[in-house]
C-alpha positions as CSV (number, residue, x, y, z in Angstrom):
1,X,34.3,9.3,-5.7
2,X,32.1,11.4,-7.9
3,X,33.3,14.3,-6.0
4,X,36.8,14.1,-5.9
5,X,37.7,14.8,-9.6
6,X,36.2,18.6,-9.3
7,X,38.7,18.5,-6.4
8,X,41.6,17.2,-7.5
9,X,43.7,16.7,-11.1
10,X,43.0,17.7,-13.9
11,X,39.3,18.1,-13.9
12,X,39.5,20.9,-11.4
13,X,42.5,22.5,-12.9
14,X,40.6,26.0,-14.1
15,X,43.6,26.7,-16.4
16,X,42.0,23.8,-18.9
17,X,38.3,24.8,-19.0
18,X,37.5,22.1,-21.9
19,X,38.3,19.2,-19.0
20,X,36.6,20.3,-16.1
21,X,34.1,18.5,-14.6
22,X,31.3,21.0,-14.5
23,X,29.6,22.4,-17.8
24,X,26.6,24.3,-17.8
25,X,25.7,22.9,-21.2
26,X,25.6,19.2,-20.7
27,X,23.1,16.9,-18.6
28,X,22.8,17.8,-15.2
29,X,25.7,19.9,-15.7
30,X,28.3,17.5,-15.9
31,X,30.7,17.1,-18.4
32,X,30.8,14.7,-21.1
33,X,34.2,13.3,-19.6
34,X,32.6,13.0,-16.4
35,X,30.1,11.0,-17.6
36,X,31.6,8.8,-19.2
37,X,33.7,8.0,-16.2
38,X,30.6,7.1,-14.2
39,X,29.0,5.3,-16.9
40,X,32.7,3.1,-17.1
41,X,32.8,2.9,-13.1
42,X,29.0,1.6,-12.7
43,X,30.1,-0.8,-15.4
44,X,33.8,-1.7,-14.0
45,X,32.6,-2.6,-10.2
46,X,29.5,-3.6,-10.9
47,X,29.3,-5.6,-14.1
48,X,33.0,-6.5,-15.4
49,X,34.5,-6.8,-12.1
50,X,33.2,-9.7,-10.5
51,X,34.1,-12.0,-14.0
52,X,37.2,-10.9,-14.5
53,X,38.1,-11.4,-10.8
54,X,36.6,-14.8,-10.6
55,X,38.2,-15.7,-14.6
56,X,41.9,-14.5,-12.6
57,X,41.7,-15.8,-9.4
58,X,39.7,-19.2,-10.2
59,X,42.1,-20.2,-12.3
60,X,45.3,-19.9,-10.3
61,X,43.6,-21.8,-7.1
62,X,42.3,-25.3,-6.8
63,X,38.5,-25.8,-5.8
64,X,38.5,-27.4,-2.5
65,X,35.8,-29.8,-1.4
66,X,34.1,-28.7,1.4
67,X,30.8,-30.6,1.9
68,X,32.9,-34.0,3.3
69,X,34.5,-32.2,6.1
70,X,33.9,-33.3,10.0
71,X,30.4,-31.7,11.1
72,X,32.3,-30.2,13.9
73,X,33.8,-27.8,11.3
74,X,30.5,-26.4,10.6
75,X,28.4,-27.3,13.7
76,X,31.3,-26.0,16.6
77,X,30.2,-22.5,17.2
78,X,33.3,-19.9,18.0
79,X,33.7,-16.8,19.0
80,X,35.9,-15.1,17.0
81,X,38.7,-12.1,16.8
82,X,41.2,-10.3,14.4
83,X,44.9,-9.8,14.5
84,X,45.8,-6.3,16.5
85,X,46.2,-3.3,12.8
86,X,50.2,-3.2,13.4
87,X,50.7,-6.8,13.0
88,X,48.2,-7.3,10.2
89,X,49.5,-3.9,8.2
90,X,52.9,-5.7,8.3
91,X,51.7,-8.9,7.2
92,X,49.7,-7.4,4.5
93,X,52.9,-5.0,3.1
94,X,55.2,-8.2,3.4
95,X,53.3,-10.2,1.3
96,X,51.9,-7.3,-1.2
97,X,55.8,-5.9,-1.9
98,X,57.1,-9.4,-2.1
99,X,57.3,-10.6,-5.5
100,X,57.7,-13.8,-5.1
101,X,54.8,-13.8,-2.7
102,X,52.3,-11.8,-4.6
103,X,52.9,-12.2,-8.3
104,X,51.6,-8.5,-8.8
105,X,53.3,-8.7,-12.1
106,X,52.1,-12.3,-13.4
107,X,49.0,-11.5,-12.2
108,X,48.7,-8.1,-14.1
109,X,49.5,-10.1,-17.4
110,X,46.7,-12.6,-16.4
111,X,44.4,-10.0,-16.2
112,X,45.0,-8.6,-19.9
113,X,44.1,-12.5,-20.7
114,X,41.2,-12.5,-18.5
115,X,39.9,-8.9,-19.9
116,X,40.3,-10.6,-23.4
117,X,37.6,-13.0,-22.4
118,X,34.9,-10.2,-21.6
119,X,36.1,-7.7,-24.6
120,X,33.0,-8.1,-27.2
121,X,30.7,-7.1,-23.6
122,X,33.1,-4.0,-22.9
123,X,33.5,-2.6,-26.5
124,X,29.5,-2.6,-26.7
125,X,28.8,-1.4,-23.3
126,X,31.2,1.3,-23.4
127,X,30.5,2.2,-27.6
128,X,26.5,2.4,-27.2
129,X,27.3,4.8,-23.8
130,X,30.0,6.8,-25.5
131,X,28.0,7.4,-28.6
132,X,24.8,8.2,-26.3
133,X,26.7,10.4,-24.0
134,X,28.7,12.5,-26.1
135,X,26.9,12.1,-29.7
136,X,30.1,11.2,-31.3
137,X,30.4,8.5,-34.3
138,X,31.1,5.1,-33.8
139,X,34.8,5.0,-35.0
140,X,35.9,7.9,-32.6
141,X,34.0,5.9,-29.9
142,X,36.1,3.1,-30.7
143,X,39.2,5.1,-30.7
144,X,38.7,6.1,-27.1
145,X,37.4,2.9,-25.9
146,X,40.9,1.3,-27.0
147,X,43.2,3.8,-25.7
148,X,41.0,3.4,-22.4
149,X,42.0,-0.5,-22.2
150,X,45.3,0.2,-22.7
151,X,45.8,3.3,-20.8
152,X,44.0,2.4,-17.8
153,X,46.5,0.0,-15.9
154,X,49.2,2.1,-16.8
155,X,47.8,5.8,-15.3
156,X,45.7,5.1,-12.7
157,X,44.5,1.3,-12.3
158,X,47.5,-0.3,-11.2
159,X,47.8,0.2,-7.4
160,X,44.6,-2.5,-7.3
161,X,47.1,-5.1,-7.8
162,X,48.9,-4.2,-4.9
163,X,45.7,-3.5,-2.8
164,X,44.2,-7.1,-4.2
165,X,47.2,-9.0,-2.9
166,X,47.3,-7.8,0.4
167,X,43.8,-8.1,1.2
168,X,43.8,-11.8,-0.9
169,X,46.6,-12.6,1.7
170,X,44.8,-11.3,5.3
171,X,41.7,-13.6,3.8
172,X,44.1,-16.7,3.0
173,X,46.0,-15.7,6.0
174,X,42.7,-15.9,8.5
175,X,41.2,-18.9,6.3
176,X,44.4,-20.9,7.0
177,X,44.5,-20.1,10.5
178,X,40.5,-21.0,11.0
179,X,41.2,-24.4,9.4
180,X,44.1,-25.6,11.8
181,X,41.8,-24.0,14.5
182,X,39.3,-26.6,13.2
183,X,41.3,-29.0,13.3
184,X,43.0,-29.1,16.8
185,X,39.3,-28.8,18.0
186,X,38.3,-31.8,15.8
187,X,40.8,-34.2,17.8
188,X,40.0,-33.4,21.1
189,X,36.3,-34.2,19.7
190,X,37.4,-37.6,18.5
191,X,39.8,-38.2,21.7
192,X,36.7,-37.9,23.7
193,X,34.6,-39.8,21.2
194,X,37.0,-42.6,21.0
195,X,36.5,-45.5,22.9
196,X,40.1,-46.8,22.8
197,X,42.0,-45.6,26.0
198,X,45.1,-44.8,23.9
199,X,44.4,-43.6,21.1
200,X,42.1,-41.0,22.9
201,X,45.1,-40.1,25.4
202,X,47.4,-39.8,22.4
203,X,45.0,-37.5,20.3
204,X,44.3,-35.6,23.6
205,X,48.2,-35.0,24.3
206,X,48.4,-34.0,20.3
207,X,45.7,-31.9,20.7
208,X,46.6,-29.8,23.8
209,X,50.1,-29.5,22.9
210,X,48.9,-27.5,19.3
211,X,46.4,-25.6,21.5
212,X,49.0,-24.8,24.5
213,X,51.4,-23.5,21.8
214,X,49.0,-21.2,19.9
215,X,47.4,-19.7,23.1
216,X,51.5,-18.9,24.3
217,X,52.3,-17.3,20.8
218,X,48.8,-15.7,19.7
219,X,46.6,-15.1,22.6
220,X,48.2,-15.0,26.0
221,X,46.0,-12.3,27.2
222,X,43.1,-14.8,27.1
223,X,44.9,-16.9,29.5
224,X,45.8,-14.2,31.4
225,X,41.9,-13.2,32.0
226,X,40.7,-16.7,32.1
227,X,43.0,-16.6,35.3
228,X,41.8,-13.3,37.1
229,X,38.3,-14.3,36.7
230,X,39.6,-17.5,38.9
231,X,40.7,-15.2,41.2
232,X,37.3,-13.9,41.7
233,X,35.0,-16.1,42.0
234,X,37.3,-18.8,43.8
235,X,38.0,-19.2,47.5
236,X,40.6,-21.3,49.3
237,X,43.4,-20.9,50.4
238,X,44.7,-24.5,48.8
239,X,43.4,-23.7,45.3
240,X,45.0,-20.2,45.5
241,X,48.0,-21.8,46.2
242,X,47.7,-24.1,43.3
243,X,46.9,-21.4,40.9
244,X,50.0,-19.2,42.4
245,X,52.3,-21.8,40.5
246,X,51.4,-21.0,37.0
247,X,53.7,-17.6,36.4
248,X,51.7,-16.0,33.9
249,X,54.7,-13.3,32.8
250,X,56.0,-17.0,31.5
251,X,53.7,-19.2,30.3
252,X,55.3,-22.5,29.2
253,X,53.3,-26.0,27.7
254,X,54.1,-27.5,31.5
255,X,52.6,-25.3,34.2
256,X,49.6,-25.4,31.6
257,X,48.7,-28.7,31.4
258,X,45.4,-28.7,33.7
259,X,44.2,-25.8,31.8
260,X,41.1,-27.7,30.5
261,X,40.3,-28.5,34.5
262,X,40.7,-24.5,35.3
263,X,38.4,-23.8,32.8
264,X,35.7,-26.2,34.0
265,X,36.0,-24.6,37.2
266,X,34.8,-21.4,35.7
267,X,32.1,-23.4,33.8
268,X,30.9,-24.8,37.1
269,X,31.1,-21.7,39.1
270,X,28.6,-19.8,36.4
271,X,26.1,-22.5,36.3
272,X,26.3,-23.3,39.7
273,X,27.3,-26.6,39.5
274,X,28.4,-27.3,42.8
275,X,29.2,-31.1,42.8
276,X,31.1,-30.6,39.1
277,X,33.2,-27.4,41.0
278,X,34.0,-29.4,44.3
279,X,35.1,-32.6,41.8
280,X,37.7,-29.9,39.8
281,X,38.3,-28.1,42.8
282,X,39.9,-31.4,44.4
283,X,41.4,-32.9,41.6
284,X,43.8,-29.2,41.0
285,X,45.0,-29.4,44.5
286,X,45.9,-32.7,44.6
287,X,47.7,-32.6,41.3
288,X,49.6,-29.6,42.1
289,X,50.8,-30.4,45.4
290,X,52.1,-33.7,44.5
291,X,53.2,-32.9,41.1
292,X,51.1,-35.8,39.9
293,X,49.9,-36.7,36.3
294,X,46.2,-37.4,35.6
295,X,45.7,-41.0,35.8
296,X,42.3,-41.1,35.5
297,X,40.1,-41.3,32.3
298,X,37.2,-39.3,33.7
299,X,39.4,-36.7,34.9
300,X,41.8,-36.4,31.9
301,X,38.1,-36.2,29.8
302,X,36.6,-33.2,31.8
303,X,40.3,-31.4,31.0
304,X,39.9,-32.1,27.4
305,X,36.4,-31.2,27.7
306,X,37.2,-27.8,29.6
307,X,39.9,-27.1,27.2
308,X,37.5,-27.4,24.1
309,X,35.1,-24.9,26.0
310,X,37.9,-22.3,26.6
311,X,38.7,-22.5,23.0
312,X,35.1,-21.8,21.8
313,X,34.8,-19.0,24.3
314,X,38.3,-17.4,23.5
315,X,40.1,-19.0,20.5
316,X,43.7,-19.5,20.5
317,X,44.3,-18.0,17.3
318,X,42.9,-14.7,15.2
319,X,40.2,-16.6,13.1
320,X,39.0,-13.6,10.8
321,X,40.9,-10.7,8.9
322,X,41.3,-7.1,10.4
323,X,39.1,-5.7,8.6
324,X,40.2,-1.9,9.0
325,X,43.4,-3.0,7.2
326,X,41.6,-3.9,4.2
327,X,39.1,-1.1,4.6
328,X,41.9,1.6,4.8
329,X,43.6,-0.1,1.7
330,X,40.4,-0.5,-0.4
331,X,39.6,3.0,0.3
332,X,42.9,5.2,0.8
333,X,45.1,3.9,-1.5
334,X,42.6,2.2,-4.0
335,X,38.9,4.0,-4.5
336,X,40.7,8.0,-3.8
337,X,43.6,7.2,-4.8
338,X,42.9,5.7,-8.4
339,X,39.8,8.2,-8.7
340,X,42.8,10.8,-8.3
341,X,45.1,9.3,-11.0
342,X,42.3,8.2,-13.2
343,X,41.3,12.4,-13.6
344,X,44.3,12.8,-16.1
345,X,43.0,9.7,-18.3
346,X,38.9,11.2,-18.4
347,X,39.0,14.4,-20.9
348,X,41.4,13.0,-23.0
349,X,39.1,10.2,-24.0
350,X,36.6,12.7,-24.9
351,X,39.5,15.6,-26.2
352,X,39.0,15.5,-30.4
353,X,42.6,16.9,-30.6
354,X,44.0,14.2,-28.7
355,X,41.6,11.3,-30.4
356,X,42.6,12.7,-34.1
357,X,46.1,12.6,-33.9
358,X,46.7,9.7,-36.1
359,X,49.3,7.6,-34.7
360,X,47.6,7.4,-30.6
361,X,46.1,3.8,-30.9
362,X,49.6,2.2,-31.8
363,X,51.2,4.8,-29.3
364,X,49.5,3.6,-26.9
365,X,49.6,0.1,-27.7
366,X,53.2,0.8,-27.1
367,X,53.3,2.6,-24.2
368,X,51.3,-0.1,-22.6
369,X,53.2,-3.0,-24.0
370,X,56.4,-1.4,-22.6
371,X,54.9,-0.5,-19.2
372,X,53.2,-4.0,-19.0
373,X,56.9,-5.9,-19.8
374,X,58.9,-3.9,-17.7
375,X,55.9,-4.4,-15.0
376,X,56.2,-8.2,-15.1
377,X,60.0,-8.6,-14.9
378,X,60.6,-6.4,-12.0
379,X,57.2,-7.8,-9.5
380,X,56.5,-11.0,-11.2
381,X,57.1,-14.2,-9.4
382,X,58.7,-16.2,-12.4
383,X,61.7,-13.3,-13.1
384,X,62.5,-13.0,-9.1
385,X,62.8,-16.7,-9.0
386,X,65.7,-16.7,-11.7
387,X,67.1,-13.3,-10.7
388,X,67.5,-15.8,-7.1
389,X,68.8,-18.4,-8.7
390,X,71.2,-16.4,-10.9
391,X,72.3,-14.7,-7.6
392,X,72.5,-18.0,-5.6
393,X,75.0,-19.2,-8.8
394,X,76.7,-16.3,-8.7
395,X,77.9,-16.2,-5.1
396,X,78.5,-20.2,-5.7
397,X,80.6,-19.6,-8.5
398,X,82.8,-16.3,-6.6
399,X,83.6,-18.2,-3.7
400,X,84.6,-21.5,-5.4
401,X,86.9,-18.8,-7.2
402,X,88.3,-17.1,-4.2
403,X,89.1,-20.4,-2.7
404,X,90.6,-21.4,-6.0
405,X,93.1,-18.5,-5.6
406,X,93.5,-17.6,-1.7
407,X,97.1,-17.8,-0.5
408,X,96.8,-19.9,1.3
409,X,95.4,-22.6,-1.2
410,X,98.6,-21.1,-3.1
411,X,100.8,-22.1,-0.7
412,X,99.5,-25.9,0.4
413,X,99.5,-26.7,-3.6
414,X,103.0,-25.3,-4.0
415,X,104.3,-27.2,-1.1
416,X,102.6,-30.2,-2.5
417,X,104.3,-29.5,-5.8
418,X,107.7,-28.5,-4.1
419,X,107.5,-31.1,-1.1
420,X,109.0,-28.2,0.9
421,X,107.9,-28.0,4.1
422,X,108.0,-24.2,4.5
423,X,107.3,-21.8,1.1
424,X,107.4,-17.6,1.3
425,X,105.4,-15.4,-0.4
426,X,107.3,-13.8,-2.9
427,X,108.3,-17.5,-4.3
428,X,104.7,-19.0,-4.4
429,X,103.9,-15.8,-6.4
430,X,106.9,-16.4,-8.6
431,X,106.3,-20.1,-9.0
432,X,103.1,-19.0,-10.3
């Protein structure tokens, strides 16, 4: 990022010499607008950032209470895997260029509110390094350090909202998905836990049909291998048989009811447990040749149990974000890009022709307050839920009025007002 501006914009453009990164003059022969753009980065990410993202984002979510939960949400160990970068990058530009989704424009305003909280630490900060760096007075310090809060979002800041939406989203998105995970675990914890016969059949059934679902929709391929390694550890021609009858090009809730009791057989196989593997091995060929359901408690336990095992092993659903998505978003389109854009704002904080035309502090105030309203009413959420509703009344009240006025509405109320029993055209019009 330090590199980029004597690349790119205006701070490599040799036709303005005054803005170029490089001087010969200055400290370590960088320029005084180059300096001052570290010195603001260093304090951006690593001072202001974190409170202004926590005053924005803290305020708009409810703190959850974590430290009641069931200890299998903490103490269940799970391996864990991210959605494929095609269906995450669609996800993520769904919900960032969504409106009513992302806010982009509330949230913009909220961070002008939440900046407000932290101004008296930003005007010293970036007054004592302005006046250190360049040697300039404290008013024109000032002067700079005002057109650089209102400037900022408006030239180069702005695709951050964009970039923190997205990535907010894949985080929610994988959080969300991690707690239902949880939580279909959890019952088949307390089905095996519970000593009432019903209850534990009924949170089992509950349970596997969640699990079934999410492995069909989100993870078939685990199935899929979970099946092949059966085929090769496992002899007999009875079990092969058995196995044959689940058609894994269509995977439905029925043919994968004993999945729990497949998995154990795995289990068994890698730890040798011969007695456990015979048990299984029995109870699939039985069921499968007679079409039978599990009626016994010991057996419908050790598919509950296998079941709980497969999930831990190979989860049904993506439990963490991908994080090349928001890698390629945080660094692309937000770090190089906004270093890119941000080369235009540099010299001109540190320009004395620009900083002593009289009118630039309202100009920009302007500028800003005109970019900022026009900001919020086409991507924030509150605008595009009345532009909806206004469109939703709209079509309401054109199709009450083409009904009001389509012939053959015409027609039926003349012959109601007539009592004829047939009516032409040209005489409905006429009557009318």
């Amino acid at each position: 990022m330090t590199i980029l501006p004597g690349i790119a914009g205006d701070q490599a453009d040799l036709k303005k010499p005054d803005y170029l990164l490089a001087d010969a003059k200055k400290m370590s022969f960088t320029s005084d607008a180059q300096m001052n753009s570290l010195v603001g980065n260093v304090y951006g990410h690593l001072v202001s950032s974190a409170s202004t993202m926590s005053l924005l984002y803290d305020s708009i979510k409810d703190e959850e209470e974590t430290r009641y939960n069931p200890r299998e949400y903490t103490k269940t160990v799970n391996n864990e895997w991210s959605p494929g970068f095609y269906s995450a990058s669609k996800s993520w530009f769904l919900h960032a260029f969504n409106p009513l989704k992302s806010d982009v424009g509330g949230l913009a305003v909220q961070r002008y509110i939440s900046k407000m909280n932290t101004i008296f630490a930003s005007i010293t900060f970036n007054l004592v390094s302005m006046v250190l760096i360049s040697g300039r007075g404290v008013a024109s310090s000032f002067k700079s350090f005002a057109i650089g809060f209102l400037s900022s979002h408006r030239i180069y800041s702005f695709p951050w909202d964009f970039i923190q939406a997205g990535n907010r989203h894949l985080g929610e998105e994988a959080e969300t998905r991690s707690n239902n995970f949880k939580n279909m675990q959890y019952k088949i914890s307390q089905a095996l836990r519970e000593k009432d016969e019903e209850k534990s059949t009924k949170l089992i059934d509950e349970a596997f049909a969640e699990i079934i679902d999410a492995y069909i929709k989100h993870n078939p391929k685990a199935l899929k291998e979970l099946f092949n390694t059966l085929n090769d550890v496992i002899v007999g021609q009875e079990l092969q048989e058995a196995m044959s009858k689940i058609d894994l090009k269509n995977l439905s809730p029925e043919s994968l009811k004993y999945l729990g009791l497949f998995s154990q057989l795995v289990v068994a196989k890698q730890t040798e447990n011969k007695e456990l593997f015979e048990k299984v091995r029995v109870s699939l060929v039985e069921l499968y040749e007679s079409n039978k359901e599990i009626n016994s408690t010991e057996l419908k336990k050790l598919n509950a149990e296998g079941l709980l095992l497969l999930t831990q092993t190979a989860p049904p659903v993506p439990t963490k974000e991908n994080a090349l998505v928001t890698w390629i978003a945080s660094i692309l389109f937000g770090a190089i890009l906004t270093t890119i854009l941000g080369t235009q704002l540099a010299p001109l904080l540190m320009d004395p022709s620009y900083l002593a035309k009289p009118t630039v502090v309202w100009d920009t105030f302007l500028a800003c307050l005109k970019f900022t309203g026009i900001y919020y009413l086409v991507l924030g959420k509150k605008p595009w839920e009345f532009y909806v509703k206004l469109y939703n009344k709209s079509k309401e009240f054109i199709s009450s009025k083409k009904e009001m006025f389509s012939i053959s509405t015409l027609l039926s109320t003349q012959r109601k007002s007539t009592h004829l029993k047939s009516l032409d055209l040209r005489s409905c019009i006429k009557y009318y």
